[in-house]
C-alpha positions in Angstrom: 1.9 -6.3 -4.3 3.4 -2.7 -3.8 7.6 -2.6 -3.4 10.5 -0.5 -4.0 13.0 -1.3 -6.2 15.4 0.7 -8.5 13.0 2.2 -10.6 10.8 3.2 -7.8 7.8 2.2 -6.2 6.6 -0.9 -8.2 2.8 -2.3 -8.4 2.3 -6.1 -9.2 -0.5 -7.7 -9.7 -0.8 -12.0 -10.0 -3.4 -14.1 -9.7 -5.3 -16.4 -12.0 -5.7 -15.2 -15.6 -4.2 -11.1 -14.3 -0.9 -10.0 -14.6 0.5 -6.6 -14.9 3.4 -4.4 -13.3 3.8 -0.9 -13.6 6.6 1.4 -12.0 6.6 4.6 -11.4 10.3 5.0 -12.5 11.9 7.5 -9.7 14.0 7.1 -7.6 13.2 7.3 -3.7 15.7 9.6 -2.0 17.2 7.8 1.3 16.4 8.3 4.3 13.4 10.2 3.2 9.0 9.5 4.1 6.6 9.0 1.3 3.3 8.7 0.5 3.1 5.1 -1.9 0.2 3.8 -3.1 -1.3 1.1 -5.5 -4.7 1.2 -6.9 -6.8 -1.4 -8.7 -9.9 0.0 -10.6 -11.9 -2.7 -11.9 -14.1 -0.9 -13.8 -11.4 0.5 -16.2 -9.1 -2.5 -15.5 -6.2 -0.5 -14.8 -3.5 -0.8 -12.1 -1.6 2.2 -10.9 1.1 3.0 -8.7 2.0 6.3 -7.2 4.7 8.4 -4.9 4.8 11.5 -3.4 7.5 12.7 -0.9 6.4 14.4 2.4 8.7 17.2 2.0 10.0 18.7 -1.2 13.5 17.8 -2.2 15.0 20.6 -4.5 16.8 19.5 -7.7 15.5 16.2 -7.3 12.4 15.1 -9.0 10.8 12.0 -7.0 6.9 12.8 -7.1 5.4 11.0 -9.7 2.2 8.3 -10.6 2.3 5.8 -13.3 -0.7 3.3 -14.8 -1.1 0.5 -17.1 -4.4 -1.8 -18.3 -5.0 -5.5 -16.3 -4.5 -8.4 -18.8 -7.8 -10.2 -17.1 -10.0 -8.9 -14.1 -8.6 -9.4 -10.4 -10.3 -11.5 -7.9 -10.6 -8.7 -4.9 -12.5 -9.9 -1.4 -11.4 -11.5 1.5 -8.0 -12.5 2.1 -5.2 -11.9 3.9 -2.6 -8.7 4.1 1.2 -8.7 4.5 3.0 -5.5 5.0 6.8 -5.1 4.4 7.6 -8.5 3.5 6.7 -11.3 0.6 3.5 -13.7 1.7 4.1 -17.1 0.8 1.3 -18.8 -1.2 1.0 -21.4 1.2 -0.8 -19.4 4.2 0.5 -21.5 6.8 4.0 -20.3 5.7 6.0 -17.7 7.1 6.0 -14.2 5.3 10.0 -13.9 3.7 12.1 -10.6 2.4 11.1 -8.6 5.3 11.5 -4.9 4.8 14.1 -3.2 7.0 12.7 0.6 7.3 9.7 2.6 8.4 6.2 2.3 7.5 3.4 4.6 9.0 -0.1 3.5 9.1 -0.9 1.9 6.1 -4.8 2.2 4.9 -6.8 0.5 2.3 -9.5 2.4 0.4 -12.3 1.5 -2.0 -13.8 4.0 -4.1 -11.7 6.6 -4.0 -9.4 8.6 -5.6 -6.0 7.5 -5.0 -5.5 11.6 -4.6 -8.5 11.9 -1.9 -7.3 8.8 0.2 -3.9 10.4 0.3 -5.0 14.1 1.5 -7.3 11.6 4.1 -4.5 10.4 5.6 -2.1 13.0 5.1 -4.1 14.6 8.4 -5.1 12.9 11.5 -5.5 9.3 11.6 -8.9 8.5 9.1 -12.0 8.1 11.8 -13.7 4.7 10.8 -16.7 6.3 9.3 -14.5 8.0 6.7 -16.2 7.3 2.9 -14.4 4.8 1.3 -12.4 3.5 4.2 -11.4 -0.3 4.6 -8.7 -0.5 7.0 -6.7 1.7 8.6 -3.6 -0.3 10.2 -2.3 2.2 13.3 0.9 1.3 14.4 1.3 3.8 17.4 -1.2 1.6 19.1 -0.1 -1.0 21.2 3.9 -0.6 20.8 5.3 -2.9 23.1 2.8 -5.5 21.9 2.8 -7.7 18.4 -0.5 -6.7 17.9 -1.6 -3.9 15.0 -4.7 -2.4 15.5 -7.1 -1.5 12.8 -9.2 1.8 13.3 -11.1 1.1 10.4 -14.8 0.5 10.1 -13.7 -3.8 10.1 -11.9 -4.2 12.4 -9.0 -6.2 10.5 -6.6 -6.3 13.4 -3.1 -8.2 12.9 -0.1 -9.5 14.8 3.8 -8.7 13.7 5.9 -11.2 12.6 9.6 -11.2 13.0 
């Protein structure tokens, strides 16, 4: 789970046997776009969590990357996603604590540098056949639908909720 909270963008991992959050411990400036990320590498069994503003804001220092170790390894595979809101464990129930703000084109990568993926999508939207690419969610597609369109190589296409 990735969120924002007071001491900045947040990384949480649960599941059976892992637990571990890590914080980045900036503040996000309002009103303001930035690149967030969480990464999971299971080889090192850490779990980090990054932001990076889009533009620069002088005197204020809000770029910054933090990591810690996983207590256990994570289950990763198949599953489902939930962006800007909580997912309930029971998948049949609605998705609660919505997100009121703006989120552009989220992507999930594997194998990659959390650095490389960002300069990726930093640019034009990632073409499928990018290395390390696992979905790409595109919101400008489809606006007046509920659908989400995934440009990645899976095709792991969505609807909106609330």
């Amino acid at each position: 789970m990735l969120f924002r909270s007071a001491d900045g963008i947040v990384a949480r991992v649960e599941g059976k046997g892992v637990a571990a959050r890590v914080a980045t411990g900036k503040v996000l400036v309002e009103r303001a776009w930035y690149d967030a990320w969480l990464a999971i590498d299971p080889v090192s069994g850490t779990l980090s969590a990054g932001q990076r503003p889009r533009e620069p804001h002088p005197g204020f220092d809000d770029d910054g990357s933090a990591s810690t170790q996983l207590r256990g390894a994570p289950a990763l595979g198949v599953g489902r996603a939930t962006f800007a809101a909580l997912a309930d464990a029971d998948s049949a129930a609605k998705p609660s604590h919505h997100y009121n703000g703006k989120i552009e084109r989220p992507c999930a990568w594997s194998g990659v540098d959390a650095g490389q993926a960002l300069a990726a999508q930093r640019g034009a939207t990632p073409r499928a056949s990018a290395p390390g690419l696992v979905a790409c969610w595109d919101f400008s597609i489809g606006i007046p639908t509920l659908d989400v369109a995934d440009v990645g190589p899976h095709g792991f296409s969505g609807t909106v909720e609330n």
